[in-house]
C-alpha positions in Angstrom: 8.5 -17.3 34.6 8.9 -18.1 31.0 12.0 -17.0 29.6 11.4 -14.9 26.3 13.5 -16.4 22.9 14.8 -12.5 22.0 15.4 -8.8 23.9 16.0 -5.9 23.1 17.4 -3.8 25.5 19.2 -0.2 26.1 16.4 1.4 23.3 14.9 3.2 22.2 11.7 1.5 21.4 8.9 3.6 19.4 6.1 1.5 19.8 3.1 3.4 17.9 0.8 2.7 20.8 -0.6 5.5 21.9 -0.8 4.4 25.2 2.9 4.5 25.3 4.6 5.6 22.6 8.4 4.6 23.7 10.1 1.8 25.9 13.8 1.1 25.8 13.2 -2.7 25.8 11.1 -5.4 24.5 11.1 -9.2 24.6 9.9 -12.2 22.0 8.5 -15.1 22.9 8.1 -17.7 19.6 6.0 -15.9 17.3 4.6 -12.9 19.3 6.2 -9.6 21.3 5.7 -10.8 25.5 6.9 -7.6 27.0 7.2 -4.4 26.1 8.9 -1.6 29.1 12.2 -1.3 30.6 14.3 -2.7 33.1 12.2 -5.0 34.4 11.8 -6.8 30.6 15.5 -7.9 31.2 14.0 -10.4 33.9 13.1 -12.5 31.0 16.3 -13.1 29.6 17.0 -16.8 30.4 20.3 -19.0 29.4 19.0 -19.5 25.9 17.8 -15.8 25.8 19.1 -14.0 22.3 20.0 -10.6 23.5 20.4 -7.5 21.4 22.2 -4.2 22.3 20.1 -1.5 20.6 22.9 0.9 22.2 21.0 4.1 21.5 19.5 2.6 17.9 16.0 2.9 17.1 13.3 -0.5 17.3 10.4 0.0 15.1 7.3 -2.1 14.1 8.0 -3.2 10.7 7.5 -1.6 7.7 4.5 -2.0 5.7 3.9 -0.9 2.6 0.4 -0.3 1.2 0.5 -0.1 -2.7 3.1 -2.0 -4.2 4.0 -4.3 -7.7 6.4 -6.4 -5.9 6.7 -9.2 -8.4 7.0 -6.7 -11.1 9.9 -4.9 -9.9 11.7 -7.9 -9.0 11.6 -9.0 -12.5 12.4 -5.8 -13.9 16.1 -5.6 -11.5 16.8 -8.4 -14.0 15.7 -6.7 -17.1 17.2 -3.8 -18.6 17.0 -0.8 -15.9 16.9 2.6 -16.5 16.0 3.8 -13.3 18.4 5.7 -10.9 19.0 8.4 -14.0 17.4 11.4 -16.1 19.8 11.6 -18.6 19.0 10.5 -22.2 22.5 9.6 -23.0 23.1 7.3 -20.7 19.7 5.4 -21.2 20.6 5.0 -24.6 24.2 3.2 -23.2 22.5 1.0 -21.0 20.4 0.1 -23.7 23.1 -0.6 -25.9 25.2 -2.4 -23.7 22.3 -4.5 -22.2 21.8 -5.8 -26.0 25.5 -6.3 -26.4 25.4 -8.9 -23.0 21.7 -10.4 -24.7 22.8 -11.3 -28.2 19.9 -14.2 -28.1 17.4 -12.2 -26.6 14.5 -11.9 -29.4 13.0 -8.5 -27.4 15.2 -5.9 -25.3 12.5 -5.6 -22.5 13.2 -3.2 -19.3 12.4 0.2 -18.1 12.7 2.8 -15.6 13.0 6.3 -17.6 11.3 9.2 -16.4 9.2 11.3 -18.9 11.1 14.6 -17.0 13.8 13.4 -19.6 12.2 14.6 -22.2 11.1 17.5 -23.9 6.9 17.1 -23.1 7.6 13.8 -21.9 8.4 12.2 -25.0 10.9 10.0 -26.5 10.4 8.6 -29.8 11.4 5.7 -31.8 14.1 6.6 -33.6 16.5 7.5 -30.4 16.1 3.4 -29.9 16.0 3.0 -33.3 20.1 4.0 -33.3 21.5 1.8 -30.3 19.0 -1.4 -31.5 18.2 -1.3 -35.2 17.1 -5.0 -35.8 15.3 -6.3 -32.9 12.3 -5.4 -30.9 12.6 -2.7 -27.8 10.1 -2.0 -25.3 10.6 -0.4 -21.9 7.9 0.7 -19.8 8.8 4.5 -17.9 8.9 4.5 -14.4 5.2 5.4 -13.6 4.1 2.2 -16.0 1.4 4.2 -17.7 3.7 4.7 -20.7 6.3 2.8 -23.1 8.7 3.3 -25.2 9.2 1.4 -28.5 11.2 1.3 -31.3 10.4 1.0 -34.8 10.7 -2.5 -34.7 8.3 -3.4 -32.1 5.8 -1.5 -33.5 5.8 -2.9 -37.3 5.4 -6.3 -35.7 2.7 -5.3 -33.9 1.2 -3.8 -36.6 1.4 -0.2 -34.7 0.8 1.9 -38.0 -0.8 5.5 -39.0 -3.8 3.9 -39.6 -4.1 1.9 -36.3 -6.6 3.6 -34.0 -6.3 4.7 -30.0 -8.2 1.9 -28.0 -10.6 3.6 -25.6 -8.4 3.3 -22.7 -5.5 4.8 -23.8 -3.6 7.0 -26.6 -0.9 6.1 -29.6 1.6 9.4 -29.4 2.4 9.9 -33.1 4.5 12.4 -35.1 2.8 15.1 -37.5 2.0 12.5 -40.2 0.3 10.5 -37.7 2.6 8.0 -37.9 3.4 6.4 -34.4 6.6 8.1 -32.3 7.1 5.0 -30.4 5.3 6.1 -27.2 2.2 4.7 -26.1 -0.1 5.4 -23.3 -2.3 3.5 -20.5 -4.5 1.0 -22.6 -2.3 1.4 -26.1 0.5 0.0 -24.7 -0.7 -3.3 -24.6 -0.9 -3.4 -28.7 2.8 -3.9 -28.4 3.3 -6.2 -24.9 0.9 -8.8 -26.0 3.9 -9.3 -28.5 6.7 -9.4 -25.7 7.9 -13.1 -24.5 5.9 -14.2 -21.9 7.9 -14.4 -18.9 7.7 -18.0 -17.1 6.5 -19.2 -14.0 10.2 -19.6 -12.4 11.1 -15.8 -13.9 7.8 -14.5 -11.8 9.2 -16.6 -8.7 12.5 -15.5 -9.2 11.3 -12.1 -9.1 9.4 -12.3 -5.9 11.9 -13.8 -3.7 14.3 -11.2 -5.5 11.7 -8.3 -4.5 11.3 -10.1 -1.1 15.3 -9.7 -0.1 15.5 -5.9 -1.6 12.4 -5.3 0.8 13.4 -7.0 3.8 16.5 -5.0 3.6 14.6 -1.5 3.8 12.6 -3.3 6.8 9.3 -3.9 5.1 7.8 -7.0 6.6 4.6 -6.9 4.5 2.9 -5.6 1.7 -0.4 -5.4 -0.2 0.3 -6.1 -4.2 -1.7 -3.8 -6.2 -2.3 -5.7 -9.0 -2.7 -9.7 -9.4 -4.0 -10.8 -13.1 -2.9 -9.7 -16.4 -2.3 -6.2 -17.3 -1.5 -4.4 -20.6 0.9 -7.7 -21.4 1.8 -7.9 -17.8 1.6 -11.5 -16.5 -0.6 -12.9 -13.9 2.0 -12.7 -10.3 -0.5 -14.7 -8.3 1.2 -18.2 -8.9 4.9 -16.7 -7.4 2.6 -15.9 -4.4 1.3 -19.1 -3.8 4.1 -21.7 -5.0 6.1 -19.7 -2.8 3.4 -19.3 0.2 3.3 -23.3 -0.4 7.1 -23.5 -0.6 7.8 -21.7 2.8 10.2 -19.0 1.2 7.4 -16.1 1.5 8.6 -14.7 4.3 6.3 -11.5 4.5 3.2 -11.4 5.0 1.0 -10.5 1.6 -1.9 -9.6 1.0 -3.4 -9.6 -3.0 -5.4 -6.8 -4.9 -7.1 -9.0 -7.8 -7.4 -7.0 -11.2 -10.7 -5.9 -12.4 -11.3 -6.1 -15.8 -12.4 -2.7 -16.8 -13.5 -4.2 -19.8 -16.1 -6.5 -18.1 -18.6 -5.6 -16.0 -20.3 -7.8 -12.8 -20.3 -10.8 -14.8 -16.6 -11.0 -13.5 -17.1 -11.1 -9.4 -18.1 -15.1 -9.5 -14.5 -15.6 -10.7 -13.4 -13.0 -8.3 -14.6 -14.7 -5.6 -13.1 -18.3 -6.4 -9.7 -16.7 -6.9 -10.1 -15.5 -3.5 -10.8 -18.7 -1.8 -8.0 -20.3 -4.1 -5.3 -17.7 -3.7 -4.9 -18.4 0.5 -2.3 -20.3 2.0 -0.2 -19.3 4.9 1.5 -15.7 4.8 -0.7 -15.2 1.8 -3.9 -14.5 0.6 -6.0 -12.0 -2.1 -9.0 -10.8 -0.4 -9.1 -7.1 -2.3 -10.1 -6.1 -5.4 -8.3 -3.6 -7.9 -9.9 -0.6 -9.7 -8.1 1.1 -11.7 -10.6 4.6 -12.3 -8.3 6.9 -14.1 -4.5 7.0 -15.0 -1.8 10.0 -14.5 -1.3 13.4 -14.6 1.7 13.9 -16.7 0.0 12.1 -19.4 -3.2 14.2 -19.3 -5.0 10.7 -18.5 -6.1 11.1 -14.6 -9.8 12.4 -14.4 -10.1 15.9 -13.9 -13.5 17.8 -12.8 -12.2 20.3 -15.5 -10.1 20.6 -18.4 -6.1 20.3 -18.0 -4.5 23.3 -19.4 -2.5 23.9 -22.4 0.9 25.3 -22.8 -0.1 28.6 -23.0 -2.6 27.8 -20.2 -5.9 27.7 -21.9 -8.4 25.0 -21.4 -8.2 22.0 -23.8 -11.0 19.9 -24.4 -9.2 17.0 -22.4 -10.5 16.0 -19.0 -8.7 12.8 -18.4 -10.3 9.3 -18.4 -12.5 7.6 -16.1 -11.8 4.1 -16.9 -14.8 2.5 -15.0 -18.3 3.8 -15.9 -19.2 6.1 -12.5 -22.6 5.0 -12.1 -21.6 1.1 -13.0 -18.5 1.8 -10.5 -21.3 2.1 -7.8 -23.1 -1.0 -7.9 -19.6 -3.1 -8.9 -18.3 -1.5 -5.3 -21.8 -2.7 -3.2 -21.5 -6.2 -4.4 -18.0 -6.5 -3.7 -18.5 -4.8 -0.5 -21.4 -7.0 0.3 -19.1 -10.1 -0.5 -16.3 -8.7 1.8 -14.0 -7.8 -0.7 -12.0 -4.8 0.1 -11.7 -2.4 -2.7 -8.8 -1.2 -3.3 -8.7 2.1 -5.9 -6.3 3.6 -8.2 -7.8 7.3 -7.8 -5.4 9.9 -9.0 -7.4 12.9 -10.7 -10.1 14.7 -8.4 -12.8 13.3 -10.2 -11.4 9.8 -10.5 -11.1 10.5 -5.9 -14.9 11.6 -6.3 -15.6 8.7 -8.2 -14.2 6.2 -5.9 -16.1 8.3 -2.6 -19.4 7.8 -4.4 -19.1 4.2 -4.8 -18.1 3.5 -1.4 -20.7 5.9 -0.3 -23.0 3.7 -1.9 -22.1 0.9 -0.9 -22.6 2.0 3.0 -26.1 3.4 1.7 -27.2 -0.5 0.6 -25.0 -2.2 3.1 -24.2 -0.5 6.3 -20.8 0.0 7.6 -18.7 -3.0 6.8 -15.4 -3.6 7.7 -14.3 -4.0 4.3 -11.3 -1.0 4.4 -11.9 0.4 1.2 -8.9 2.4 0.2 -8.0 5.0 -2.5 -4.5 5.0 -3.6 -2.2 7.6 -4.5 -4.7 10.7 -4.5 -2.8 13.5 -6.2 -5.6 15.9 -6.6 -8.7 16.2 -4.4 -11.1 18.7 -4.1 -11.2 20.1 -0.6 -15.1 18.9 -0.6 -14.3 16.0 -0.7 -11.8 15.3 2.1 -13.9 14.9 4.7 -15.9 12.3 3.1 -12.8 10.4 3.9 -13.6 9.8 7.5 -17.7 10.1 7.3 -17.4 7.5 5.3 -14.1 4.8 6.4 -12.8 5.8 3.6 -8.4 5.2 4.2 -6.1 7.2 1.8 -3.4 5.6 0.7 -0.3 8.0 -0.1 2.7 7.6 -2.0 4.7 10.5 -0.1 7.5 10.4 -2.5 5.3 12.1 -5.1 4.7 15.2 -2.7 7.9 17.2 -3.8 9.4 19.7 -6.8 11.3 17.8 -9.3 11.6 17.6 -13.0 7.8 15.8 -13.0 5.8 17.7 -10.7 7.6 21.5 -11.9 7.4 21.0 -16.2 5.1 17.9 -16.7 2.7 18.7 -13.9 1.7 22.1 -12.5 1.3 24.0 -16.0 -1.0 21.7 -16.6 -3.1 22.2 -14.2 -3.0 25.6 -12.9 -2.4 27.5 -9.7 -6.4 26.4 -7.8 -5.8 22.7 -8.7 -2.1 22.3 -8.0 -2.6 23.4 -4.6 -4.9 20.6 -3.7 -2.0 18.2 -4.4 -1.4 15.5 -2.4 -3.3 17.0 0.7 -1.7 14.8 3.8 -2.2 17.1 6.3 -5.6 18.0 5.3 -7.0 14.8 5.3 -5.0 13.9 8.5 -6.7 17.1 10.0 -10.1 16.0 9.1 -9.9 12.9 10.8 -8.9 10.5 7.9 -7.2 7.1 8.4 -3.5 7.4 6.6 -1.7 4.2 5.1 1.4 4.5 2.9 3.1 2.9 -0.2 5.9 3.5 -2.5 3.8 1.8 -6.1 7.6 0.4 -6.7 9.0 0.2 -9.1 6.9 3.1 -10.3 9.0 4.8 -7.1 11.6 4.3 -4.7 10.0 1.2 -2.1 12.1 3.0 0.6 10.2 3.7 3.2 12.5 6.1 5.1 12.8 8.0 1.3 8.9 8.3 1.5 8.6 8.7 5.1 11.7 11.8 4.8 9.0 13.6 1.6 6.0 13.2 4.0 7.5 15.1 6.9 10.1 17.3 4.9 7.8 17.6 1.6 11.0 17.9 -0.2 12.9 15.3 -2.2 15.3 13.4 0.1 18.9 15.7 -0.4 17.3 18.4 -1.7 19.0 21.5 -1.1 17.3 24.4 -2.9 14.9 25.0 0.0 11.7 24.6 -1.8 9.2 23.4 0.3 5.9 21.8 -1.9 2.7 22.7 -0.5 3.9 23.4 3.5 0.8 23.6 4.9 0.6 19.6 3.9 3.5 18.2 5.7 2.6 15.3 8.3 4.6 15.1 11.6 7.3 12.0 12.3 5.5 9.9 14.6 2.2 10.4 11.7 4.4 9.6 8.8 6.3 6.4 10.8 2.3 5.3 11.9 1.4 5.4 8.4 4.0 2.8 7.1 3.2 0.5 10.0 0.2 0.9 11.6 -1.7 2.6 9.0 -0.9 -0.2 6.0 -1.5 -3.2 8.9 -5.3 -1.5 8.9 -5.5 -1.6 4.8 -3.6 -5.1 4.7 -5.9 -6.9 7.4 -3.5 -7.6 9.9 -4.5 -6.7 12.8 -1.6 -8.0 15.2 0.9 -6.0 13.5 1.8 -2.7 12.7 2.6 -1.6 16.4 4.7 -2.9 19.2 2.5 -4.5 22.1 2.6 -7.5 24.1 0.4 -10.0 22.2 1.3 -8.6 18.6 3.3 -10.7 16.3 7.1 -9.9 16.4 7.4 -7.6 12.7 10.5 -5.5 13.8 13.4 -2.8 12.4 15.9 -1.9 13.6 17.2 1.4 12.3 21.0 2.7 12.6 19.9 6.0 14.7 16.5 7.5 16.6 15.2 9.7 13.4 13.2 11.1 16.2 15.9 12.8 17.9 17.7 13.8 14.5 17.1 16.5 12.1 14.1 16.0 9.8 16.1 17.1 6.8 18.4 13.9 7.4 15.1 11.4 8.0 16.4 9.5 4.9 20.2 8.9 5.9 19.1 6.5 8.5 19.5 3.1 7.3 17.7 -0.2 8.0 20.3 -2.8 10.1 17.9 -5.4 11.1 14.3 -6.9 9.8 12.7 -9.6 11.9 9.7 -11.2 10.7 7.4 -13.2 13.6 10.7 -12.8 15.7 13.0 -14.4 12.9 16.0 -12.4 11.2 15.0 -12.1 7.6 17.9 -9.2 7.0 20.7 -8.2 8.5 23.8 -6.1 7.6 26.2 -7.5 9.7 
């Protein structure tokens, strides 16, 4: 009998095979899990045999996380941060004291704040304008539909009264018309395109920096929402591959190429040569990103109706679908006849009907595929449309962290859309219920990339350490073991791989080991468990001790 390289023993195990859901041992042979059981798993321990003692701590397939701008946020840890805070007064320190360590540093670039900050969401220039007075300031807030700039940046990108919106996107300005210094979706690139590009080893830098932070919350693999240029934004894809190439990508990615809402089919040739270029071991790019709308808060997610205004009366605002709805269709069938997943930014409930109609078409020209198409972050759908979901393979991608009262959701959120439509908010257990497919993401650094965080809103539906007993939208809460399958085996489905995403005998070896059994522990204290161990094809990536 061949002895096994690693085992676990003295579990438990959740496995997230049905079949059998927990085991209190499992072994590793090279690459792959050999055993999965109980005592008799222990016959495979050999001379050379690494054991480990769970002792009563959880083993879990690893982490995957669905939606995420990996490189992005690990460039950002090295930027100027504003995350972790509401408070305007100390953004305004950390700014200061981040230009006081970066005297040589032509642009003070970071970001992080949350709109619940300010009043209506808004900051404006001339906060900035008092802490950094002579050179350029752009931050991004933490959902990256937004920035914040001062009056610097925005006379040398020639940001003035007299400078229109662009289609996709809005210029905030004060009663004059002059510009405030906030700029929305599309607008925000009149003022990136000015920001130092970032260089090949910064984007590098920042993935193996992203990769070490997510290893250490037991993610073993992703899908990257967004490879190309964005808004300013550079191009990730070359950290994937030099490091894919390199052998320091340790988890397994997959790549959502950018489609240029701008351009129409014309674009899918190149599409489909970045897609045979952008594949080398642990990595490779075979979805495609469509961005249809863009966020509540900012009145720019598609709506089927008018958001409301303060005094809650209609406004003659809808939100925007980027992508022309009928175009959307045909774009969908050809990339779904090439094999492309698609892979949806679908926010609004007409942006979530949007996306449903162009996969629906594409099934009408081509059959069922296994293509995977997924919608991503889904914060209002129309009960309709939820079981379209399932009729049509449709998986919904959640960002559970978003499904709780704060700040956001309470003043910048529900007002705005009144009492029908703010109860169709992130529907989990609907869609669950009506047979839909569940993966999960954080959309870091838009969020938390915790999985346990996300995994404590989805069950709980309240913010992790919440203590004021309000529970958002009950009826919508997904069970542990549904929450747990959606980070592992749910985001293996969307990412293509197969062999992961639960513990079987075959599989490949993605493990975490968590400090406790959440699944013996209060559901309010789901997010004090902490990750102690991350294997990756049997190899220790992280490790606390």
């Amino acid at each position: 009998m061949t002895k096994a390289d690693l085992v676990f023993t003295h579990g438990p195990v959740h496995t997230g095979d049905p079949a059998r859901t927990r085991a209190s041992s499992l072994a590793v042979t090279g690459e792959r899990i050999t055993a999965v059981g109980h005592d008799e798993v222990r016959e495979l321990i050999g001379p050379r045999t690494e054991v480990v003692d769970l002792s009563g701590k959880l083993l879990l397939p690893g982490f995957q996380d669905a939606h995420i701008h990996a490189v992005y946020g690990g460039m950002e840890l090295a930027e100027c941060d504003l995350s972790g805070t509401v408070g305007v007064d100390e953004y305004l320190r950390r700014i200061r004291e981040f230009a006081d360590d970066h005297p040589d540093s032509a642009w003070i670039t970071g970001g992080g704040w949350s709109m619940e900050s300010f009043e209506g969401g808004l900051p404006n220039r001339q906060l900035l304008d008092a802490v950094v007075p002579d050179r350029p300031v752009y931050l991004v807030n933490r959902d990256h539909h937004g920035a914040w700039a001062n009056t610097r940046a925005l006379e040398l990108a020639s940001v003035t009264r007299d400078t229109p919106d662009p289609t996709d996107g809005r210029i905030e300005r004060e009663a004059d018309g002059t510009p405030s210094g906030v700029l929305q979706e599309g607008a925000t690139g009149l003022v990136a395109r000015l920001v130092p590009a970032k260089t090949a080893a910064d984007r590098l830098d920042g993935l193996l920096r992203a990769q070490r932070l997510l290893h250490s919350l037991g993610i073993t693999g992703w899908q990257d929402a967004l490879l190309g240029e964005f808004n300013g934004q550079p191009d990730p894809s070359d950290a994937y591959l030099a490091a894919a190439r390199e052998g320091t990508l340790t988890a397994r990615v997959n790549g959502a190429l950018w489609w240029d809402r701008g351009r129409g089919p014309d674009q899918i040739p190149e599409l489909v040569s970045r897609r045979a270029e952008l594949n080398h071991g642990r990595f490779r790019a075979d979805s495609v990103k469509i961005m249809q709308d863009g966020i509540a808060e900012n009145f720019t997610a598609a709506m089927t109706s008018p958001y409301l205004d303060t005094c809650g009366c209609a406004t003659a605002n809808s939100g925007l679908s980027f992508v022309d709805p009928v175009a959307l269709r045909s774009y969908v069938t050809e990339l779904d006849a090439l094999d492309f997943q698609v892979h949806f930014h679908a926010l609004g409930d007409r942006a979530v009907r949007e996306a449903l109609d162009a996969i629906e078409a594409s099934r009408t020209a081509n059959g069922r595929r296994a293509t995977r198409h997924h919608l991503a972050h889904l914060q209002v759908v129309q009960p309709d449309d939820i079981p379209r979901f399932a009729q049509l393979g449709a998986i919904a991608n959640i960002q559970p962290l978003w499904a709780a009262h704060e700040p956001q959701m309470d003043e910048l959120t529900i007002p705005f859309l009144g009492p029908e439509r703010a109860a169709w908010q992130y529907p989990f257990g609907s869609l669950l219920r009506a047979g839909a497919t569940l993966a999960a993401g954080s959309d870091w650094s838009v969020s938390s990339p915790d999985p346990l965080a996300g995994i404590h809103v989805a069950v709980n539906r309240m913010e992790p350490g919440a203590t004021d007993g309000r529970v958002f939208l009950p009826e919508q809460r997904l069970d542990l073991a549904t929450a747990v399958a959606a980070y592992t085996a749910g985001s293996a489905h969307v990412n293509g791989l197969d062999d992961t995403g639960t513990l079987r005998p075959g599989h490949l070896a993605d493990l975490v080991v968590l400090d406790r059994d959440i699944f013996t522990a209060p559901a309010e204290e789901i997010h004090t468990a902490r990750v102690l161990r991350t294997y990756v094809s049997g190899v220790l990536v992280h490790s606390t001790s």
